[in-house]
C-alpha positions in Angstrom: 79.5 67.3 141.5 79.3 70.9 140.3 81.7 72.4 137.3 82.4 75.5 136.3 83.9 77.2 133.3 85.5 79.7 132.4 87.7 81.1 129.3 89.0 84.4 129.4 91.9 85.9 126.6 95.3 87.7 128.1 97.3 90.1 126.6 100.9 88.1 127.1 102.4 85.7 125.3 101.5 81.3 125.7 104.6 81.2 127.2 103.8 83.4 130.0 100.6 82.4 131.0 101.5 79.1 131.2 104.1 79.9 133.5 102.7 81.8 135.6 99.5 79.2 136.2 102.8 76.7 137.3 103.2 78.8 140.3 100.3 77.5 141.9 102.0 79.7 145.5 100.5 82.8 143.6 97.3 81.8 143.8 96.4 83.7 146.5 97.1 86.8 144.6 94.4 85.9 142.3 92.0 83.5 143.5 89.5 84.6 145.8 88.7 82.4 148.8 92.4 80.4 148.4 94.7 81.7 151.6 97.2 79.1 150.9 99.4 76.6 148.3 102.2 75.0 149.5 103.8 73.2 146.9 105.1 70.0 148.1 107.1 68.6 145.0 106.8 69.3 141.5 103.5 67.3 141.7 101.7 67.8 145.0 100.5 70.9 146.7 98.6 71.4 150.1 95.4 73.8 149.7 94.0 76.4 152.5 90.9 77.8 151.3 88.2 79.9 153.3 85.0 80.9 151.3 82.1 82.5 153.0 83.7 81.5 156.4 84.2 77.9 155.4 87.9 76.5 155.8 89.1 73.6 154.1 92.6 71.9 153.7 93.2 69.2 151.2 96.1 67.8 149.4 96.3 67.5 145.8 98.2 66.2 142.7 99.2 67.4 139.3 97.6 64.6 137.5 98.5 66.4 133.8 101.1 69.0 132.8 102.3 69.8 129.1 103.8 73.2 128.8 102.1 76.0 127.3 99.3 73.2 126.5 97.4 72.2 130.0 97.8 71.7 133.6 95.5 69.4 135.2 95.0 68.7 139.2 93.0 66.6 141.5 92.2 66.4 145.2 94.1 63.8 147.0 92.9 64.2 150.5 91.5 66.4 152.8 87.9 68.0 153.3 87.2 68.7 149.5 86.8 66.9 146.6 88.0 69.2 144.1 89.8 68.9 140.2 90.8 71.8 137.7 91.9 71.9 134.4 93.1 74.8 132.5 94.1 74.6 129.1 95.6 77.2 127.1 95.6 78.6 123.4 97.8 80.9 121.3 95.8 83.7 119.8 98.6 85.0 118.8 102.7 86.2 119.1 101.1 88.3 122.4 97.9 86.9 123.4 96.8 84.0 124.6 93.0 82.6 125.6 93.1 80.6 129.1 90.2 78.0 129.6 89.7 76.9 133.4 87.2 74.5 134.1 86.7 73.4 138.4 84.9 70.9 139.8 84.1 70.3 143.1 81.7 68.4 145.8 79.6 71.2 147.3 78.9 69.9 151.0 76.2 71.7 153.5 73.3 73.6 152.8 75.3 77.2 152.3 78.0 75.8 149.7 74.9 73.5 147.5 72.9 76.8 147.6 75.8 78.5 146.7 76.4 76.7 143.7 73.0 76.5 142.9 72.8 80.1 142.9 75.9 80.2 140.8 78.0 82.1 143.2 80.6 79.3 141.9 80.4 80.8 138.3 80.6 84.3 139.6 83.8 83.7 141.8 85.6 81.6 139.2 84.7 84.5 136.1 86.3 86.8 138.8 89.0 84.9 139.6 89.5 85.0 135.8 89.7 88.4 135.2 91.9 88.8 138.5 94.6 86.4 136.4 94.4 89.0 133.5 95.0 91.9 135.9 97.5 90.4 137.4 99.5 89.1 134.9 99.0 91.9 132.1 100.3 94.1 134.8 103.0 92.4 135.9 103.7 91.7 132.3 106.0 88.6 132.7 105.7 85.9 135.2 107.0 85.5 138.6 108.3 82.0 137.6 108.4 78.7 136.4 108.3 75.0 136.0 108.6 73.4 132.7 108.0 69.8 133.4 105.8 67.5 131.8 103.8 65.3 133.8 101.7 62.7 132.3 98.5 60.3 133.5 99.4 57.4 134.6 97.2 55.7 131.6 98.7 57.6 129.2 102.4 57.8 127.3 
C-alpha cells in the first residue's frame, strides 16, 4: 500500500473549505487524473480516474464525516483499492490548514514505479495547491453537505 500526504493552508474560512471538499463532483476541477464523481447518496460516490493513460472505476463510501473537522472515504469496489482522509484546522477567522492523506494499491510495473519515484507525492502536492487556487478564487464554495456520518465502530 502506498500513502501520501499532504498539508497545505487556504486563505478562506473552516467553514468553506470544508464545504467545498463535500462536493466531491468538483473534483475534477482540482484533482488531476480524476474525470469523474458521481455522487450516489450522501455516502457513496462512483470514481472515473485516468492517470498516465490508466482508467479505473471504483465505487466508494464515506466511511467518516464531521463538519469542518474531517471527511474520510474508502474504496468499495472496482479496480482500485484506494482511502483518503482529509482533516482540517482553523488557523484562524480566514484561514484554514487542509491535511490530505491517500492511500492506494499501486498495480503494474508503470503505477509501482510511479510511486516509487514519487510521482504520487508530486500529483497529490499539486492537486493541493490546485484546491487553494481554486477555492481562494472562487472565494466561497460551490456547495454543501453538512451531515455527519460516523464508523460503524464508533458513536
Amino acid at each position: 500500500m502506498a500513502s501520501v500526504q499532504e498539508a497545505i493552508d487556504v486563505d478562506v474560512p473552516i467553514r468553506v473549505a470544508y464545504d467545498q471538499w463535500t462536493q466531491f463532483e468538483s473534483f475534477p476541477q482540482f484533482m488531476g487524473g480524476v474525470e469523474r464523481i458521481t455522487q450516489l447518496d450522501d455516502t457513496h460516490t462512483h470514481w472515473v480516474t485516468n492517470i498516465d493513460g490508466v482508467k479505473r472505476e471504483f465505487d466508494a463510501e464515506i466511511t467518516e464525516q464531521h463538519p469542518e473537522e474531517r471527511v474520510a472515504w474508502t474504496s468499495t469496489s472496482g479496480d482500485a483499492k484506494h482511502a483518503g482522509v482529509v482533516t482540517f484546522h482553523r488557523l484562524d477567522d480566514a484561514k484554514t490548514r487542509v491535511m490530505i492523506q491517500i492511500d492506494w494499491e499501486p498495480k503494474g510495473v508503470v503505477e509501482k514505479a510511479g510511486a516509487a519515484l514519487g510521482f504520487d507525492d508530486r500529483q497529490v502536492k499539486a492537486d493541493a495547491k490546485k484546491f487553494k487556487e481554486f477555492i481562494e478564487s472562487r472565494g466561497s464554495e460551490t456547495g454543501a453537505w453538512r451531515g455527519d456520518v460516523s464508523r460503524p465502530d464508533q458513536p
